[in-house]
C-alpha positions as CSV (number, residue, x, y, z in Angstrom):
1,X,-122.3,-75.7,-71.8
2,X,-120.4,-78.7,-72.5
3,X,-121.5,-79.3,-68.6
4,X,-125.2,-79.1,-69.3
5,X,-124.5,-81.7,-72.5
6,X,-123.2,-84.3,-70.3
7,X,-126.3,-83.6,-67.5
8,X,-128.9,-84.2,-70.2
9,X,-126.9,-86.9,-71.7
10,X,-126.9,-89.0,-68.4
11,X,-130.5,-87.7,-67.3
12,X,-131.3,-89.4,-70.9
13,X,-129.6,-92.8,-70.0
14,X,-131.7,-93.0,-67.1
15,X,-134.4,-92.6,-68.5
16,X,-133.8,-95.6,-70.8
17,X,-132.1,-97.6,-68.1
18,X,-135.9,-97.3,-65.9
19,X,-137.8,-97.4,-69.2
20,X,-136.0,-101.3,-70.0
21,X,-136.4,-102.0,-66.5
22,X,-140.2,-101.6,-66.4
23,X,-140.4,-103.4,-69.9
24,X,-139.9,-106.3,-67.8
25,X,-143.6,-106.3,-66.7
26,X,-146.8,-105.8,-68.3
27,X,-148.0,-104.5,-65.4
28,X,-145.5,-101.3,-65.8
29,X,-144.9,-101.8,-69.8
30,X,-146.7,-98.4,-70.7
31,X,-144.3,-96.5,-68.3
32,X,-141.6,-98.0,-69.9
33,X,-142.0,-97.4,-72.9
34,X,-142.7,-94.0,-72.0
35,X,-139.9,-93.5,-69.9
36,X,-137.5,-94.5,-72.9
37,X,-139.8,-92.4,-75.1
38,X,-138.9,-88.8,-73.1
39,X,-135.1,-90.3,-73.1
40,X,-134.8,-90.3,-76.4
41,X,-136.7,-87.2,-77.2
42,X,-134.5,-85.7,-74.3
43,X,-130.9,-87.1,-76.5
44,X,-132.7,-86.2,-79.8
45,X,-133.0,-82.4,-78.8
46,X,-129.1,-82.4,-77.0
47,X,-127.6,-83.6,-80.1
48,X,-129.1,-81.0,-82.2
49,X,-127.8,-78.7,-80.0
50,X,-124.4,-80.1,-79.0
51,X,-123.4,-80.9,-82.5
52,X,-124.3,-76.9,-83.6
53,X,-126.5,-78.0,-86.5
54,X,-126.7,-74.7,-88.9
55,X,-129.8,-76.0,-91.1
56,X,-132.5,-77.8,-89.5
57,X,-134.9,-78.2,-93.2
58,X,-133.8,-81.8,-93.8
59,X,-134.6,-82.8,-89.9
60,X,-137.6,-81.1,-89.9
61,X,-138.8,-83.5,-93.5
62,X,-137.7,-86.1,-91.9
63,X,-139.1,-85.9,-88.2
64,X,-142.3,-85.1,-89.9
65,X,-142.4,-88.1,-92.4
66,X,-141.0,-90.9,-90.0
67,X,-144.3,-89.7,-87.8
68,X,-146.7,-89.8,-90.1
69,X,-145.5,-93.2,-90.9
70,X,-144.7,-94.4,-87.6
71,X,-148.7,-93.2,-86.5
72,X,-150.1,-95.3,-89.5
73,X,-148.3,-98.2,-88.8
74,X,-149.0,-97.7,-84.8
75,X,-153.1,-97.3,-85.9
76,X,-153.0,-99.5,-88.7
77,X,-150.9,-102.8,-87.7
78,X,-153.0,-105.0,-85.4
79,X,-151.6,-106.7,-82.6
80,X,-151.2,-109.9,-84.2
81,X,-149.0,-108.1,-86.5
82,X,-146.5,-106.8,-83.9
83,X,-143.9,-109.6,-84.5
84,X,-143.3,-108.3,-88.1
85,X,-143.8,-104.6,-87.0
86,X,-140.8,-105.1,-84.5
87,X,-138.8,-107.5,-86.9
88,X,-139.0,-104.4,-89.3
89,X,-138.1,-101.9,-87.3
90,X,-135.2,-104.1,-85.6
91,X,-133.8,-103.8,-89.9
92,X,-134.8,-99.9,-89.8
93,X,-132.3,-99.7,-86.7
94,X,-129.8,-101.6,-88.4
95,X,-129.9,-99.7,-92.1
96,X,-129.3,-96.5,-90.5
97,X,-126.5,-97.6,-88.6
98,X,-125.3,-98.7,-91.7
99,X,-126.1,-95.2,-93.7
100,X,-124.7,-93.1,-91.2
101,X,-121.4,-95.2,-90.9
102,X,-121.0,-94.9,-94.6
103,X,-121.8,-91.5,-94.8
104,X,-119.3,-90.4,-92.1
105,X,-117.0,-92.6,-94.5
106,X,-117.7,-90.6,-97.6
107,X,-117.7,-87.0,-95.5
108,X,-114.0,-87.9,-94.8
109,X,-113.1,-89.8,-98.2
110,X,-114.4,-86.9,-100.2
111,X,-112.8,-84.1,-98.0
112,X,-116.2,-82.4,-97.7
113,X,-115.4,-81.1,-94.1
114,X,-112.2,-80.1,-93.4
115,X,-110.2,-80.9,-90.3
116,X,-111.0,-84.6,-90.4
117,X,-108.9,-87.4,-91.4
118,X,-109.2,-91.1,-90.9
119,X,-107.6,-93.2,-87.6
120,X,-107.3,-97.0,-86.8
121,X,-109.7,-96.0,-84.4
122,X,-112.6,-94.5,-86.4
123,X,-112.1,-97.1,-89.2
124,X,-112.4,-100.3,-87.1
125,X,-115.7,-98.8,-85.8
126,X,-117.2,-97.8,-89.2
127,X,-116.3,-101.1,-90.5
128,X,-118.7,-102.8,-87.9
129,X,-121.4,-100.1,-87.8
130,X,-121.3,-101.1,-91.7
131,X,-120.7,-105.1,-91.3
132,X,-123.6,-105.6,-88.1
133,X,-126.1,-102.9,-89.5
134,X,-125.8,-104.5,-93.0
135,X,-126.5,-107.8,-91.4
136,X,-129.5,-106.9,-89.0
137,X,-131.0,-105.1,-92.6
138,X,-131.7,-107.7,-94.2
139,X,-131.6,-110.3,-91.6
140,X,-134.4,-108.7,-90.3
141,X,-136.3,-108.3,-93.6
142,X,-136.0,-112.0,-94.5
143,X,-137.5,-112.1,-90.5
144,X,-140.6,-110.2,-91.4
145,X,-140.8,-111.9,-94.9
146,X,-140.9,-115.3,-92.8
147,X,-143.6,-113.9,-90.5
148,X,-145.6,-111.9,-92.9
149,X,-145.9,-115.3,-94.9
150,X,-144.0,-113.5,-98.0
151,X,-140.8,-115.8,-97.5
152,X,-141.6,-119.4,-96.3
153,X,-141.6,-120.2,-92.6
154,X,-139.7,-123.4,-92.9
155,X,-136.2,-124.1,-92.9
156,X,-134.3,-123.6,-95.5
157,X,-130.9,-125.9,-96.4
158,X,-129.3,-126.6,-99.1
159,X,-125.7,-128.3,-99.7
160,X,-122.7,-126.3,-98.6
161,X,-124.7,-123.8,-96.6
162,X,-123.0,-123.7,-93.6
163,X,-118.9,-124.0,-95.0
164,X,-120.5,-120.9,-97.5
165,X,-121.6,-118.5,-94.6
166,X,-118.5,-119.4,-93.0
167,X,-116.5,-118.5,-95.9
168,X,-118.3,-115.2,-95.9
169,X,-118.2,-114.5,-92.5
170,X,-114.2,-115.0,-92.6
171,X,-114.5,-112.7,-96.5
172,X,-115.7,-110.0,-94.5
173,X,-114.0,-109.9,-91.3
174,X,-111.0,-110.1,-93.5
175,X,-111.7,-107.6,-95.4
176,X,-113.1,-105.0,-92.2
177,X,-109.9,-105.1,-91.0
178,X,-107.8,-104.6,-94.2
179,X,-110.0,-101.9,-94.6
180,X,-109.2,-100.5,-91.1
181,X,-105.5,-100.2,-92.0
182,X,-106.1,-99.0,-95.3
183,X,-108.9,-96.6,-95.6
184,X,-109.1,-95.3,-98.8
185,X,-109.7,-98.5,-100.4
186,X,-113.5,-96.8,-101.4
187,X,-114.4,-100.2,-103.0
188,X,-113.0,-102.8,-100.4
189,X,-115.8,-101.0,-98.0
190,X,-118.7,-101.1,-100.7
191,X,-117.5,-104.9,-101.2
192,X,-117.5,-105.5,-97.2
193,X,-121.2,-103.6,-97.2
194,X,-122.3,-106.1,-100.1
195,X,-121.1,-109.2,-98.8
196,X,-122.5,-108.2,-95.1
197,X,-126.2,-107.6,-96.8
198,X,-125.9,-111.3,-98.4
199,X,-125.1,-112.7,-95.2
200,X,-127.7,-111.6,-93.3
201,X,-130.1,-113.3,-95.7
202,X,-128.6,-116.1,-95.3
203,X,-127.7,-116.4,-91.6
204,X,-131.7,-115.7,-91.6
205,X,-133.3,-117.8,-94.0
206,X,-132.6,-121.4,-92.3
207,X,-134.4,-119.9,-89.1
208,X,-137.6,-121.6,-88.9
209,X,-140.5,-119.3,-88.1
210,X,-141.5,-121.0,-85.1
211,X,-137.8,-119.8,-84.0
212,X,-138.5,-116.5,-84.3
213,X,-138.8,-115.1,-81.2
214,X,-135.0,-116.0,-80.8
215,X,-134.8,-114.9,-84.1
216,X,-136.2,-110.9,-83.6
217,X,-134.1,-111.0,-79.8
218,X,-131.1,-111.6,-81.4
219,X,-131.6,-109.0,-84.4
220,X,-132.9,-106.6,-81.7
221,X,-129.4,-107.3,-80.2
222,X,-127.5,-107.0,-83.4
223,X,-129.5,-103.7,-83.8
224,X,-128.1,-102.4,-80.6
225,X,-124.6,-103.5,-81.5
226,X,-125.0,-101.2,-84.4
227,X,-126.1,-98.4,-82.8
228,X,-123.2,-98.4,-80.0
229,X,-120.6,-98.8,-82.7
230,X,-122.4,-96.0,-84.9
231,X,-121.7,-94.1,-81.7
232,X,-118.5,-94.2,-81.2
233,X,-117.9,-93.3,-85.5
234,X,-120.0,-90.2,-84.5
235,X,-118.2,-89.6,-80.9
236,X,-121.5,-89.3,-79.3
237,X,-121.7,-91.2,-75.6
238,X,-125.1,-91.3,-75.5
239,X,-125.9,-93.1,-78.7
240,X,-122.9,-95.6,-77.1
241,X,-124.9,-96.2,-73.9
242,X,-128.2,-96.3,-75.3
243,X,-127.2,-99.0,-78.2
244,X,-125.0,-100.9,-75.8
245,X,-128.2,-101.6,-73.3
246,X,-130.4,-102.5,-76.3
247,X,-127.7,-104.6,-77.1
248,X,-127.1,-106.4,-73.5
249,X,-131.1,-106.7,-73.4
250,X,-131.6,-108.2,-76.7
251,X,-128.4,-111.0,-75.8
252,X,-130.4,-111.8,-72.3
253,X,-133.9,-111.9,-73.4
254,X,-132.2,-114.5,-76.4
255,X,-130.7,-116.2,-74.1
256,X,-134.1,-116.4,-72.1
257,X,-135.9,-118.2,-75.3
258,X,-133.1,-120.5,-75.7
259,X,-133.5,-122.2,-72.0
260,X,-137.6,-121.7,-72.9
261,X,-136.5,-124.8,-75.8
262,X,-134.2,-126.3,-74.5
263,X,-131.8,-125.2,-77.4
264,X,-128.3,-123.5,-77.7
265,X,-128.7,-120.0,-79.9
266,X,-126.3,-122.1,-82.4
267,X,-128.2,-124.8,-82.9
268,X,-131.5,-122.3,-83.4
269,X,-129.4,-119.8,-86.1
270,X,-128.4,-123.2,-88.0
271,X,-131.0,-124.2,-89.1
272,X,-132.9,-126.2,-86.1
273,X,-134.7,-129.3,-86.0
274,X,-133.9,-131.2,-88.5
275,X,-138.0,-131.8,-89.6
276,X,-138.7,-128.2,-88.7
277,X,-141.0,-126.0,-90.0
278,X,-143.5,-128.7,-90.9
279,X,-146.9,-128.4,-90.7
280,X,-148.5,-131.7,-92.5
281,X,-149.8,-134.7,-91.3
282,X,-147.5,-136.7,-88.6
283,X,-144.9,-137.5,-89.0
284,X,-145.0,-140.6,-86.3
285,X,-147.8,-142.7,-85.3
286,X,-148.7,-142.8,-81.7
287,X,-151.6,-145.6,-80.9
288,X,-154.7,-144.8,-78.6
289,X,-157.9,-143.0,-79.4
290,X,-158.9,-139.4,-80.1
291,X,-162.0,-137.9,-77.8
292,X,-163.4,-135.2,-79.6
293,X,-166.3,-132.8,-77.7
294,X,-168.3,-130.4,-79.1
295,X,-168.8,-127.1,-77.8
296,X,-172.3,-127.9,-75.7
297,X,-170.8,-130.6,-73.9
298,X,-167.7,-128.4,-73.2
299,X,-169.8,-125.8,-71.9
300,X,-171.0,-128.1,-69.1
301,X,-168.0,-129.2,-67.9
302,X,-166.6,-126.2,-67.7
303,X,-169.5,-125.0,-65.3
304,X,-168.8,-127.8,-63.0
305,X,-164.9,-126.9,-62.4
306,X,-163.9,-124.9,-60.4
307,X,-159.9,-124.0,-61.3
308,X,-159.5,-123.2,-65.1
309,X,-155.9,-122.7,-66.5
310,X,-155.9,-121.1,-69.8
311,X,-152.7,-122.0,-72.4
312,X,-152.7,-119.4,-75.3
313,X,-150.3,-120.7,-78.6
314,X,-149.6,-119.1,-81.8
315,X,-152.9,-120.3,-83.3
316,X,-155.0,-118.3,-80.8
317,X,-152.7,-115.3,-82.6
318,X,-153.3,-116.4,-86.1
319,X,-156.9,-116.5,-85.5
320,X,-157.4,-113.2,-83.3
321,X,-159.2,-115.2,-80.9
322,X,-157.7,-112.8,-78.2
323,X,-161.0,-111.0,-77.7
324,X,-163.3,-114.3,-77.9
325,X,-161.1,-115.8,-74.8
326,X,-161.1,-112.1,-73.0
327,X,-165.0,-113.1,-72.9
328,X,-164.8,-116.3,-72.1
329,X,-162.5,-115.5,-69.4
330,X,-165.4,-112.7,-68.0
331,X,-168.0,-115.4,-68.3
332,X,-165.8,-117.8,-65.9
333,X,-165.1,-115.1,-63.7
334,X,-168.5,-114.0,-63.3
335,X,-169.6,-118.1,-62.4
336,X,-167.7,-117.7,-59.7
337,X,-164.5,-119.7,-61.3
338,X,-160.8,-119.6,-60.5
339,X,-159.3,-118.5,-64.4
340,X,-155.7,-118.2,-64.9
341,X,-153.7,-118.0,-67.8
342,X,-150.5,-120.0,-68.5
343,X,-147.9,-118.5,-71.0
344,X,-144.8,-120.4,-72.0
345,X,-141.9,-118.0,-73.2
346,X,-141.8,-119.2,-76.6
347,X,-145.2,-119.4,-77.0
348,X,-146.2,-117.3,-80.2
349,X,-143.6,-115.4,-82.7
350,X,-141.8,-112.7,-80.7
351,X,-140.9,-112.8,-77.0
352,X,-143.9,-111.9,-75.4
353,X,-146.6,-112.4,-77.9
354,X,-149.0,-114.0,-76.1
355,X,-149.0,-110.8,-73.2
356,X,-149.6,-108.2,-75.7
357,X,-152.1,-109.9,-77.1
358,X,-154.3,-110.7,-74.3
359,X,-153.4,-107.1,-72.7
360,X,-154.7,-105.5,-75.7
361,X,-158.0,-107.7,-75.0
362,X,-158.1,-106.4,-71.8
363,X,-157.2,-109.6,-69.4
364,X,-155.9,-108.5,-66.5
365,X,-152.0,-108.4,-65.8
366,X,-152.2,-110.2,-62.1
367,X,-154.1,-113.3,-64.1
368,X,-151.0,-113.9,-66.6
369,X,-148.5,-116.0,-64.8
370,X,-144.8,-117.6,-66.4
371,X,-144.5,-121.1,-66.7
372,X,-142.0,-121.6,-63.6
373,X,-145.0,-119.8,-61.6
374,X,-148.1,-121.7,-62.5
375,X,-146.5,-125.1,-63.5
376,X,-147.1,-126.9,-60.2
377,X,-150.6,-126.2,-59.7
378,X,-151.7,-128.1,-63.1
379,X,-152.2,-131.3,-60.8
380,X,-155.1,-129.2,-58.8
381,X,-156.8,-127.6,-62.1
382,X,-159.9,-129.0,-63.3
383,X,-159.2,-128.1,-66.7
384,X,-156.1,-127.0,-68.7
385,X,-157.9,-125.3,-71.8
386,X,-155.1,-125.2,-74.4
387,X,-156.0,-123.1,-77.4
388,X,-153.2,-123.6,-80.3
389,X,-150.3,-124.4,-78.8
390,X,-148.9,-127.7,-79.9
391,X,-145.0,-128.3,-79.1
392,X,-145.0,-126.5,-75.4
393,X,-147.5,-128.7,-74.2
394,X,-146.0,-132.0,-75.5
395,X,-145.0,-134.7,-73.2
396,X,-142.4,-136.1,-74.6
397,X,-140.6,-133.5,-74.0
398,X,-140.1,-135.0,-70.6
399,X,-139.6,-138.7,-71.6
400,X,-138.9,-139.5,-75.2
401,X,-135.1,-139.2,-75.9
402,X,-135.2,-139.3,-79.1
403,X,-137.6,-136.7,-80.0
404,X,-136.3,-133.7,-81.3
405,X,-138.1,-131.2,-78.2
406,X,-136.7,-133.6,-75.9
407,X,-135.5,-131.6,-72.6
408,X,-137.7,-128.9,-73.6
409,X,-139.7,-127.0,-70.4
410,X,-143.3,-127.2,-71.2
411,X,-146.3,-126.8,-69.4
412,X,-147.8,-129.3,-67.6
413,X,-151.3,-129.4,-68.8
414,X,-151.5,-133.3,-68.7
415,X,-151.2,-133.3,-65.6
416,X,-154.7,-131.4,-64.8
417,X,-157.7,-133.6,-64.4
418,X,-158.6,-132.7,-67.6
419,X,-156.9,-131.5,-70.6
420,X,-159.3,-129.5,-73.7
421,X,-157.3,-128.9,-76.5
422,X,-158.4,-126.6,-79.5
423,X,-156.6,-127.1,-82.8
424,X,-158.1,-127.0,-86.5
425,X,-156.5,-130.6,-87.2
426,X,-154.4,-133.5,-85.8
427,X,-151.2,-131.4,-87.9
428,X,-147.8,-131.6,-86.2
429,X,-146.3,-128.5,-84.4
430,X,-143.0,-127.3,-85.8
431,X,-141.2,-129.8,-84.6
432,X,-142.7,-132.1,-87.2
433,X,-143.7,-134.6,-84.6
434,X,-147.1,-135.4,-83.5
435,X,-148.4,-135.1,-79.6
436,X,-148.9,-137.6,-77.6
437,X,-151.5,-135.5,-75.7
438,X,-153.8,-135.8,-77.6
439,X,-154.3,-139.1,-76.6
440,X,-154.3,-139.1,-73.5
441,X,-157.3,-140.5,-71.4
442,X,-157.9,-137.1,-69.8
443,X,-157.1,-135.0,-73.1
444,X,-160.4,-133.7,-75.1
445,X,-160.0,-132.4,-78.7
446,X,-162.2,-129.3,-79.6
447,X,-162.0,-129.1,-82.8
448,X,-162.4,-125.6,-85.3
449,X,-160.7,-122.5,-85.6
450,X,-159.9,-120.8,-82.1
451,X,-162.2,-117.5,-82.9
452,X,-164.8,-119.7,-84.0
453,X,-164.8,-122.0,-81.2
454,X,-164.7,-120.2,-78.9
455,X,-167.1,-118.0,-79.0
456,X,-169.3,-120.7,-79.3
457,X,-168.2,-122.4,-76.1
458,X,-169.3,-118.7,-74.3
459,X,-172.1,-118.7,-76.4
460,X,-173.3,-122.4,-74.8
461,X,-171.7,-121.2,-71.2
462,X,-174.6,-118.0,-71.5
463,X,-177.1,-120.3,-72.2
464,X,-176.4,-122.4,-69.4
């Protein structure tokens, strides 16, 4: 029996292991998420079995009530919503690493099963099932707070913040491994499970929300992290493997977003640009002349090019204008037009916003490229149409020194012949510093809100 555990445990792990691996795509996302779907289901159903559950009532309420909710928020949450849908369920991940860790704690503290005692062992890895869960739990609320527009996006300082998270980081390492050598201290582990919930408020609240996709990578990590130590309080190898690639995934894909700004995760998690977060009038004046064009005149030139890159930004999100561009994108297809779309890999508010998005819309996966694989044909596009991105298209990224995005990878829309950029206003990005794009003698501003204006350019484009 204990033969057959181990199969199913390792069929399980590969499972996940091809279910990550064709996450990488969007072309093989479905199966992947599939794949790691029967994995789980396959370890879910093993456990019950292996651990010789005698009453299955409470499993049953739960496994019943976690569907019902997890099918209404699947139905109910649009796609624009997915950023604070995952940042929440990142925190989910993390409480119940922390509930089961404390439970286990109690089961043994209490003497409510007998045969089990405490070790160094055991106790090390409940104290950071408690300290990382705790941490990702409300990290990850104040995450979707930020996103959901219920905390504020922008950073947030105040004097002595950094010396205080130190001083509780140190408080509650300290006191994790005090607790590890002396386990019946019932309150030290309540204290270390109250301090850790603080902290991850405030390792998360001077995290801009323009940071957030490193933000929800590196509490997807942490969530991981918790999982694999949760497995080894329980003793179960398969919760071990599965948190521990979660884990490595989450630390890559951060690590991805950093490069994609130019940033070190350090600098991101304290805090940021200094002007971050703003979204006001400039905060520098650049000289030259704004062209604006209305949507007729747009229309035209757009049926005289011939190669058309599209650049989708968080305001094409915010105004679920992924359906208007699907359309416009059919229209230019059906002229006969080359249409491509150009995604940046911080471009939106999780990593990978801008695919799901335009997925969901229906634009086809072979027409979304990376920026490393579309960046050197912006010199042969007739138009870069750049719908609410701000920052990633910036170039002074390149040149300016002392602007705070400089060194940043961006796209090279300014160097197509010419550059249509859709924004509401002349409003920084979140870097707080205007672009210089926009006045560039081959940069058109198309002014309104991206829905709005674009289906007005298709509606010209039919007329024509």
């Amino acid at each position: 029996m204990d033969t057959l555990i181990k199969i199913a445990y390792l069929v399980a792990s590969t499972f996940f292991i091809f279910g990550i691996k064709f996450l990488a795509s969007p072309k093989t996302a479905r199966r992947g998420n599939l794949f790691s779907a029967i994995g789980m289901l396959i370890a879910i159903v093993v456990t019950l079995f292996d651990k010789h559950v005698l009453t299955f009532e409470w499993i049953i309420i739960g496994l019943i009530v976690g569907s019902v909710v997890g099918t209404i928020m699947a139905i109910k949450v649009p796609m624009t919503g997915m950023p604070q849908m995952v940042g929440l369920l990142n925190g989910f991940g993390g409480g119940a690493s922390m509930l089961v860790a404390l439970s286990e704690y109690y089961k043994i503290h209490l003497g409510t099963v007998k045969g089990l005692s405490f070790n160094t062992e055991l106790t090390i890895t409940i104290a950071l099932s408690i300290l990382i869960g705790a941490v990702t739990f409300t990290g990850s609320l104040i995450a979707f707070g930020k996103l959901q527009g219920i905390v504020t996006g922008k950073v947030v300082k105040y004097p002595g913040q950094h010396p205080l998270n130190l001083f509780l980081l140190i408080l509650v390492v300290a006191g994790s491994i005090y607790f590890a050598l002396n386990p019946e201290l019932e309150w030290l582990i309540l204290t270390v499970s109250g301090i850790s919930l603080v902290l991850g408020v405030l390792l998360v609240l001077p995290i801009g929300g323009a940071d957030m996709p490193v933000a929800i990578s590196l509490l997807n990590s942490y969530s991981g992290l918790a999982a694999a130590s949760t497995g080894f309080v329980l003793q179960n190898e398969q919760l071990i493997v599965a948190g521990a690639l979660v884990g490595a995934s989450g630390i890559i894909l951060t690590n991805i977003m950093c490069k994609g700004m130019n940033r070190s995760l350090m600098n991101v998690v304290l805090g940021g640009w200094e002007s971050a977060g703003s979204s006001g009038p400039a905060t520098t004046t650049i000289k030259g002349n704004v062209k604006a064009v209305e949507a007729e005149e747009l229309a035209m030139l757009f049926d005289a090019a011939e190669n058309i890159i599209i650049v989708p930004g968080y305001g094409m999100a915010v105004a679920q204008a992924q359906h208007a561009v699907r359309d416009l994108f059919n229209i230019l297809e059906a002229k006969g037009k080359n249409v491509r779309f150009a995604i940046h890999p911080v471009a939106g508010r999780m990593p990978g916003h801008m695919n799901v998005l335009l997925a969901e819309a229906q634009v086809p996966y072979d027409k979304l490229y990376a920026m490393e694989d579309i960046n050197d044909d912006f010199p042969n596009t007739d138009i870069a149409f750049v719908i609410g991105a701000n920052d990633v298209v910036n170039p002074a990224a390149r040149h300016d020194k002392n602007s705070p995005i400089y060194g940043m990878p961006i796209l090279n829309v300014d160097y197509a012949k010419t550059v249509v950029i859709n924004k509401r206003s002349l409003n920084v990005g979140y870097a707080g510093i205007e672009n210089e794009l926009f006045f560039y003698p081959n940069a058109l501003m198309y002014f309104g809100d991206a829905k709005e204006a674009v289906n007005k350019l298709v509606h010209e484009l039919k007329n024509l």
